[in-house]
N, C-alpha and C positions, 0 to 999 in steps of 0.2 A: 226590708225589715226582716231580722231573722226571723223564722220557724220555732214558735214554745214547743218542745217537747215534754211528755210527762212518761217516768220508765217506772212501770210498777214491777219489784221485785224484789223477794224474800230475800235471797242471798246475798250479802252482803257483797261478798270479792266480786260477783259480777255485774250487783249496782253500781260499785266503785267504777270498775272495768267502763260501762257503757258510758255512764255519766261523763269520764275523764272525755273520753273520743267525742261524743258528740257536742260537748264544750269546747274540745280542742278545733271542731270545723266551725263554731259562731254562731251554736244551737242556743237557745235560750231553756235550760234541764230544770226540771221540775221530779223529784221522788216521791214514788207511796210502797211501801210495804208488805200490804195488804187490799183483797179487793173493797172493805169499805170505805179504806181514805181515798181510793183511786177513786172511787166514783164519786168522794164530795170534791176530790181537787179540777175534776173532770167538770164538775158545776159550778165551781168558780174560778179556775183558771182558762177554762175553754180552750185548750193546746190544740193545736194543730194536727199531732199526732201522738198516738200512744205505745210506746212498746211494753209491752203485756207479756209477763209469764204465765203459762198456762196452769201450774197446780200454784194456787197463793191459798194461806189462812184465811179464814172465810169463804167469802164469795171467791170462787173458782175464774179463773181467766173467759172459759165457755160464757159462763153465766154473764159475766162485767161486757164482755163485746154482745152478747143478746141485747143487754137494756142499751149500751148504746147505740145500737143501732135503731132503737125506738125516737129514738129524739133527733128531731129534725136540725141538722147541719153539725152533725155530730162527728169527731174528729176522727183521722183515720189510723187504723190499728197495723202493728206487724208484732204477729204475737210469736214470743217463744216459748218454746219447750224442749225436752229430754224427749220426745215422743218422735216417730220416726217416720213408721209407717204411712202409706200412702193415704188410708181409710181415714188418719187422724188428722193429715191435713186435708184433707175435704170435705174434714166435721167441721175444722176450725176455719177455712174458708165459705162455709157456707153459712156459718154464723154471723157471718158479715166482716171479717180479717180482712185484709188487703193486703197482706202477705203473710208470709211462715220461715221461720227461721230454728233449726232444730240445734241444740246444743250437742257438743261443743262447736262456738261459730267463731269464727275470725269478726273481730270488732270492727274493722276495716271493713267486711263486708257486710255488718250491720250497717255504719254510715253511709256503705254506699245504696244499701235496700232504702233507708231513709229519705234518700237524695229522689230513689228512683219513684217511691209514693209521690211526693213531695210536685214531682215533675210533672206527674199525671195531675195531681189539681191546677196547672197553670194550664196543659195541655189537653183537658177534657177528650176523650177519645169518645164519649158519644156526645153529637152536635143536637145542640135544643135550639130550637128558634126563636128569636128574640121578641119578638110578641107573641098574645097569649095564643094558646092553639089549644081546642078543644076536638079529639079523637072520641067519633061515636062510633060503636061498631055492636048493631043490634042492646043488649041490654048491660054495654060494657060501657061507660065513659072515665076515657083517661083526659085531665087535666093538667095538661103538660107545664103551665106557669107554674100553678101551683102545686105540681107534682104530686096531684090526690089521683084517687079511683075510685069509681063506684060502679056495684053491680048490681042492677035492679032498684038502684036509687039508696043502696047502701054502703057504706063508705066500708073499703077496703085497705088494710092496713099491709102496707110492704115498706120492706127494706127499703136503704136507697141502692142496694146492686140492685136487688129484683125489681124497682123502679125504672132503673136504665135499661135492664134486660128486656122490659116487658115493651120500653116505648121505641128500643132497636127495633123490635119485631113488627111491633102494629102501626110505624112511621112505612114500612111497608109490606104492606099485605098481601100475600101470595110469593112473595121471594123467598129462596131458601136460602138458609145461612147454615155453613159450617160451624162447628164448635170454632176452630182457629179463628173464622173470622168474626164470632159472638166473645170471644177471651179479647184479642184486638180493639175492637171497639169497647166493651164494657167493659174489662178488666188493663188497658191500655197494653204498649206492642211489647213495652219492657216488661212485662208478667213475667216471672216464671214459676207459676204455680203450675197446677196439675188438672189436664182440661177437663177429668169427670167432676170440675166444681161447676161446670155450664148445666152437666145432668143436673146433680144437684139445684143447682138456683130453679130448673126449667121444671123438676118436681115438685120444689116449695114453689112455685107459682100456681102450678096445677092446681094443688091441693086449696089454694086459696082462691081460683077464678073460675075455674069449671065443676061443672054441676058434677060429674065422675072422671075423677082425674085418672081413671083407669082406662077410660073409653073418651077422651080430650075431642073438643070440637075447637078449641080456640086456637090453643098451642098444639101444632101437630108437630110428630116423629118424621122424618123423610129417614126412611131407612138408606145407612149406609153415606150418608151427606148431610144429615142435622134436623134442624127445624125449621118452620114456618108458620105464620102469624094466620088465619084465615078468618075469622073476626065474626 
């Protein structure tokens, strides 16, 4: 069954542009404008995936991948923009994007970034076990079926990357993981994003499971080699 796509974007010549090419590969395209229609067509068409311009009328592209990433089974994004610098895509990757694509881009290799999300949902690079598994680790429980958390008996709101991030880690406890090989697994081997979004994710986790995510007892630093889970 094809892939619905939905491509939100103001400019006309290269709504036309994306639309043509991802129709010409057997996409199912879907248009919005503006970040308000994208988020109603986004709740009633449920696409698959979104390509998202980052300055839209209204609601801003940052803002529109924020709330979807609140909703659970929420499609996946490759947001573009004019913006270049490194610091912007690892704002727009850690808002929960799944990839970046900076203007002017070859459409070609739009559809092929498409293809390569796309591949990652059939090929999940982090492996969940098929019955339910509940991870206790002092006053932290992650419920892996259900892909909840709570600390202290208080439910924990994460992403679905910081979801996978946090259950690579505490699936095992005491190994260290490089950046590479937390991008690989979490963010799948075709990535090529930019690895200070692992910091990233690993500081929005912080900041939401440790009592001082200045001085972290869960997620610790291994200087020089990455992180490790210690529960």
């Amino acid at each position: 069954m094809a892939a619905t796509i939905l491509v939100v974007e103001d400019e006309e010549p290269i709504l036309n542009l994306v639309v043509a090419y991802l129709k010409a590969d057997g996409f199912i395209v879907h248009t919005a404008r503006d970040g308000e229609s994208a988020l109603s067509l986004v709740q009633t068409l449920r696409p698959d995936l979104v390509v998202l311009d980052l300055l839209l009328p209204g609601i801003d592209g940052l803002e529109i991948c924020r709330r979807l990433q609140q909703r659970d089974g929420g499609p996946y994004v490759l947001m573009l923009t004019a913006r270049a610098e490194e610091v912007d895509k690892v704002v727009g990757l850690s808002v929960g994007a799944d990839d970046y694509l900076t203007k002017p881009f070859s459409p070609r290799e739009l559809v092929a970034r498409v293809k390569a999300i796309l591949r990652r949902r059939r090929q999940m690079s982090v492996a969940f076990p098929s019955e339910s598994t509940l991870l206790t680790f002092r006053d932290l429980q992650i419920d892996v079926a259900r892909r909840e958390v709570q600390r202290r008996g208080v439910p924990v709101a994460l992403t679905a990357r910081e979801f996978d991030l946090l259950y690579t880690l505490a699936a095992m406890p005491g190994r260290v993981f490089t950046r590479e090989q937390l991008l690989e697994r979490v963010w799948g081997h075709d990535f090529d994003g930019v690895d200070r979004v692992v910091d990233v994710h690993i500081s929005l986790l912080r900041r939401k499971l440790e009592d001082d995510p200045i001085e972290p007892t869960l997620i610790q630093t291994v200087r020089g080699v990455g992180y490790k889970f210690t529960g």
